[in-house]
N, CA, C and O of each residue as an XYZ file, in Angstrom:
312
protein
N     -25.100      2.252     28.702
C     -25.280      2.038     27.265
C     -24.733      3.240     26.507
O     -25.356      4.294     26.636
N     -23.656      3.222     25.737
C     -23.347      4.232     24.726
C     -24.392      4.136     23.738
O     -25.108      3.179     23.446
N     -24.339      5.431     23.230
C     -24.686      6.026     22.094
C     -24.290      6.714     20.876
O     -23.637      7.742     21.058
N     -24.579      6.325     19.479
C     -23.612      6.665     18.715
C     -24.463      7.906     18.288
O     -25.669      7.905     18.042
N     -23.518      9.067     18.244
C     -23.824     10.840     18.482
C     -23.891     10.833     17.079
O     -25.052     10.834     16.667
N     -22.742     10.826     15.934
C     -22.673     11.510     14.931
C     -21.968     10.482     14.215
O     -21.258      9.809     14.963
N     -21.931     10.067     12.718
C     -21.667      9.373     11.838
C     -21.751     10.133     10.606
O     -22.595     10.999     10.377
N     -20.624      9.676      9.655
C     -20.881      9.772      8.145
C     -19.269      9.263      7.425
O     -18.140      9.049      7.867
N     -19.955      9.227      6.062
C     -18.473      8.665      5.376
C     -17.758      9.715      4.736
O     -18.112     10.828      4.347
N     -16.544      9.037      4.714
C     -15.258      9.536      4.588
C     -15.090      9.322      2.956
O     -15.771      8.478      2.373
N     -14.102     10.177      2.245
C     -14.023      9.899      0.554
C     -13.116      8.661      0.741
O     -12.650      8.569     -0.395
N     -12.474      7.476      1.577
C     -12.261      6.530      1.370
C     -13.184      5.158      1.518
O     -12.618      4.067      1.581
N     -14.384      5.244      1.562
C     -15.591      4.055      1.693
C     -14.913      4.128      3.450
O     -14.213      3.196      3.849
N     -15.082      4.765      3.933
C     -14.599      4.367      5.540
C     -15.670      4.978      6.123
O     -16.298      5.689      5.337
N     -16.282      4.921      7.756
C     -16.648      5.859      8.646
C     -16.429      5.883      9.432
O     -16.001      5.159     10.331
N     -16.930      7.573      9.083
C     -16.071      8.422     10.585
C     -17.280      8.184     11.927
O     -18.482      8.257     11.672
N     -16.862      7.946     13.106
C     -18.244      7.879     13.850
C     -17.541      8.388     15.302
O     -16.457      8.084     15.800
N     -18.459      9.161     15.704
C     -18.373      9.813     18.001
C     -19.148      8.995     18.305
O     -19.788      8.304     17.514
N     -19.209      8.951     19.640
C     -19.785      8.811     20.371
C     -19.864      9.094     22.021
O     -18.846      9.473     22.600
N     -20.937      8.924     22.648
C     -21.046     10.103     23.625
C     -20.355     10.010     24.767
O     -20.219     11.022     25.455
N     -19.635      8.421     25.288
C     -19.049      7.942     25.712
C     -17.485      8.590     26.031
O     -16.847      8.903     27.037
N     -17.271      8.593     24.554
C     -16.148      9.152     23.845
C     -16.500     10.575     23.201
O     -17.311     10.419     22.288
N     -16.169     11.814     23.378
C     -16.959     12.683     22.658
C     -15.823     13.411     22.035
O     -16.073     14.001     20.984
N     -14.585     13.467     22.521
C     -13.530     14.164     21.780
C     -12.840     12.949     21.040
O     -11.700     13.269     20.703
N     -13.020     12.243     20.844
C     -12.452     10.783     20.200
C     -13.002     10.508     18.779
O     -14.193     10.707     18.538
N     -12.233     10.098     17.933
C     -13.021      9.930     16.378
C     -12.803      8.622     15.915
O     -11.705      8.414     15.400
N     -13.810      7.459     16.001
C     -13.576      6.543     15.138
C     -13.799      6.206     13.718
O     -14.733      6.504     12.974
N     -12.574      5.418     13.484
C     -12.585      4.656     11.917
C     -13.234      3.715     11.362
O     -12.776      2.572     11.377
N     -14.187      3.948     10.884
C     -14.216      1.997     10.475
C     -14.632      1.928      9.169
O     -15.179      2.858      8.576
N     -14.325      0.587      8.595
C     -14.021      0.020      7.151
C     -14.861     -1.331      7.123
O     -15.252     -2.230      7.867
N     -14.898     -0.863      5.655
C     -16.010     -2.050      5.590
C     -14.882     -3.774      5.260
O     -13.820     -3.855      4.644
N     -15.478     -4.611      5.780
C     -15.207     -5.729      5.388
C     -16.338     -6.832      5.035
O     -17.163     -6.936      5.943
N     -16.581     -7.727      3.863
C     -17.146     -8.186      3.518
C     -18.956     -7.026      3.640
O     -19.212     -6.030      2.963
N     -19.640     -7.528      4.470
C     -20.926     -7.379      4.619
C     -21.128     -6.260      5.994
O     -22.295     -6.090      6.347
N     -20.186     -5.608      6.662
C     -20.275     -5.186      7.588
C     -19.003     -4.155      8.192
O     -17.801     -4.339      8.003
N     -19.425     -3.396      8.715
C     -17.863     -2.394      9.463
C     -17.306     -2.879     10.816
O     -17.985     -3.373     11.717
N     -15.995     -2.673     10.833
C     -15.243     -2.559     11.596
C     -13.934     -1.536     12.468
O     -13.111     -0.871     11.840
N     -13.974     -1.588     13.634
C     -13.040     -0.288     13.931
C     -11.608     -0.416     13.110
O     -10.856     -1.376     13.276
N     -11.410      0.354     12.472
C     -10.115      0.437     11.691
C      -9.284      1.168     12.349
O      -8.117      0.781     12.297
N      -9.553      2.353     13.117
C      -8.479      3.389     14.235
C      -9.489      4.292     14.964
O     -10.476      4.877     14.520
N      -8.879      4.235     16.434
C      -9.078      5.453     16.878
C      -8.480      6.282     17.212
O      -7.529      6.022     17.950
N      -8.697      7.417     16.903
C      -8.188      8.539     17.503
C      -8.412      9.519     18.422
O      -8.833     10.676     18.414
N      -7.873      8.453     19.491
C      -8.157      9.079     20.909
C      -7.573     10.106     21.367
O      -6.368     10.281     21.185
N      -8.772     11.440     22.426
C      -8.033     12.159     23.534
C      -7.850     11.585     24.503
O      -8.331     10.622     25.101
N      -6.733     12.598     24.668
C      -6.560     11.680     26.726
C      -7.751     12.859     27.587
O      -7.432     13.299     28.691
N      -8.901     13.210     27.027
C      -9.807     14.136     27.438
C     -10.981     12.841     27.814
O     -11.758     12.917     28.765
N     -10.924     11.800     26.963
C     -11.847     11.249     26.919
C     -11.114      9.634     28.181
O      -9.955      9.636     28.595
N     -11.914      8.748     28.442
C     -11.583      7.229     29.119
C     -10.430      6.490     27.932
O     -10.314      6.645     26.716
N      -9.939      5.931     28.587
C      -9.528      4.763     27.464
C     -10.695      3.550     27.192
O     -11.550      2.782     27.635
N      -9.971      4.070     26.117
C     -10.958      3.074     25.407
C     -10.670      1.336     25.407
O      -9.602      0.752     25.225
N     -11.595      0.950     25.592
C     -11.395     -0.628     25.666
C     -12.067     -1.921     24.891
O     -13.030     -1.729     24.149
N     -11.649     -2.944     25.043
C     -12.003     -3.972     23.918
C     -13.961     -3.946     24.255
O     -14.862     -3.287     23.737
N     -13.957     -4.325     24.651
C     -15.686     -4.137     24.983
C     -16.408     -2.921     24.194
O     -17.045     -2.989     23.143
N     -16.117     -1.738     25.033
C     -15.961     -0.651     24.121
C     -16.410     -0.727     22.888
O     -17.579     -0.611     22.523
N     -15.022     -1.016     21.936
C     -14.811     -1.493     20.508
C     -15.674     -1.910     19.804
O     -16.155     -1.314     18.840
N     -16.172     -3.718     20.475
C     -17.213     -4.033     20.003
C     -18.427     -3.215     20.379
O     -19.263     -3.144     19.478
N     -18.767     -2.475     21.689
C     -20.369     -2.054     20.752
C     -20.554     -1.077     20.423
O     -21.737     -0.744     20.484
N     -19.429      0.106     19.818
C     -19.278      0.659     19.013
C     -19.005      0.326     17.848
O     -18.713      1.329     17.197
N     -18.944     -0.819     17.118
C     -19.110     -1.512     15.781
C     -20.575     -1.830     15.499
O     -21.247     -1.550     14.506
N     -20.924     -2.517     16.675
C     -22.882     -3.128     16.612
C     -23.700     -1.702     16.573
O     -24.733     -1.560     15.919
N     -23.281     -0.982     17.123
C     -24.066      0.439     16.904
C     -24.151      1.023     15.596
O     -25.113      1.624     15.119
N     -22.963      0.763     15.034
C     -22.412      0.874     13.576
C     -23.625      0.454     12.810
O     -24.577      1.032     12.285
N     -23.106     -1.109     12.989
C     -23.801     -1.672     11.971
C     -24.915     -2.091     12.253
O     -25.494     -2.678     11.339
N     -25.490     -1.988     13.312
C     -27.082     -1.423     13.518
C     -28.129     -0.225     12.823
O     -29.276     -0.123     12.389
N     -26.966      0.546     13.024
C     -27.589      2.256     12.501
C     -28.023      1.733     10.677
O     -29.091      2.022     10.137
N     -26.863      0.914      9.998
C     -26.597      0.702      9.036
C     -27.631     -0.347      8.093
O     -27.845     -0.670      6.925
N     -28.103     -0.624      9.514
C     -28.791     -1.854      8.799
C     -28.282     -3.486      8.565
O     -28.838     -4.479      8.095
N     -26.741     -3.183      9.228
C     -26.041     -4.663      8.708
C     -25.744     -5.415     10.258
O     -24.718     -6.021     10.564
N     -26.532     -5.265     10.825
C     -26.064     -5.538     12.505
C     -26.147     -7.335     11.987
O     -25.112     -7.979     11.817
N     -27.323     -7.849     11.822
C     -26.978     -9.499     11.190
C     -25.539     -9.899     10.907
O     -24.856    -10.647     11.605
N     -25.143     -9.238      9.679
C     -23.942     -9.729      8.969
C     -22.731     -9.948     10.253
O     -21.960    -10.838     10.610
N     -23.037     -8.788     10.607
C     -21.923     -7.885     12.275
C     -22.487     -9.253     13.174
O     -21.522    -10.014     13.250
N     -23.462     -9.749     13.754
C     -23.301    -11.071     14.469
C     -22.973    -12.268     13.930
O     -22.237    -13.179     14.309
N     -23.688    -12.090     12.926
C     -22.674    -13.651     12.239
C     -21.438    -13.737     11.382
O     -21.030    -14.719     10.762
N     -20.915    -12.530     11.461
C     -19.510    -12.475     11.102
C     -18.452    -13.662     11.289
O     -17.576    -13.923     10.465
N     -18.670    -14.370     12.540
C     -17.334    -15.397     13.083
C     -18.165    -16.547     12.011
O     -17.220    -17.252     11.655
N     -19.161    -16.991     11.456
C     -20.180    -17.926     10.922
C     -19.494    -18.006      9.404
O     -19.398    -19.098      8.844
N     -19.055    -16.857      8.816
C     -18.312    -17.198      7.715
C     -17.487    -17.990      7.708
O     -16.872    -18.230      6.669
């Protein structure tokens, strides 16, 4: 189970978020509608590659922390 280490926003409505998984790695994410999504990462080659799985539950962690984890599962429901 990852864990999301450190979070906060960026002066573009974006966030920046680590995690422990990934610890030299910085993700992006942007809001869409009701919820965030990975917008970029910026990976070391210090850290795993990163993978689609990955991705997603580093978004649900997101939008868990956030409070919007709902919106984040019923996202495909729109």
């Amino acid at each position: 189970m990852m864990n999301l280490t450190k979070w906060g926003f960026t002066r573009f409505n974006s966030i920046k978020a680590e995690f422990d998984h990934f610890p030299h790695s910085l993700v992006i994410l942007r809001k869409i509608r009701n919820y965030y999504f990975i917008n970029k990462v910026h990976w070391s080659n210090l850290d795993p590659v990163v993978e689609t799985h990955h991705l997603e539950e580093m978004e649900l962690l997101v939008n868990r922390e956030l409070d919007l984890e709902k919106y984040y599962l019923n996202r495909r429901l729109d």
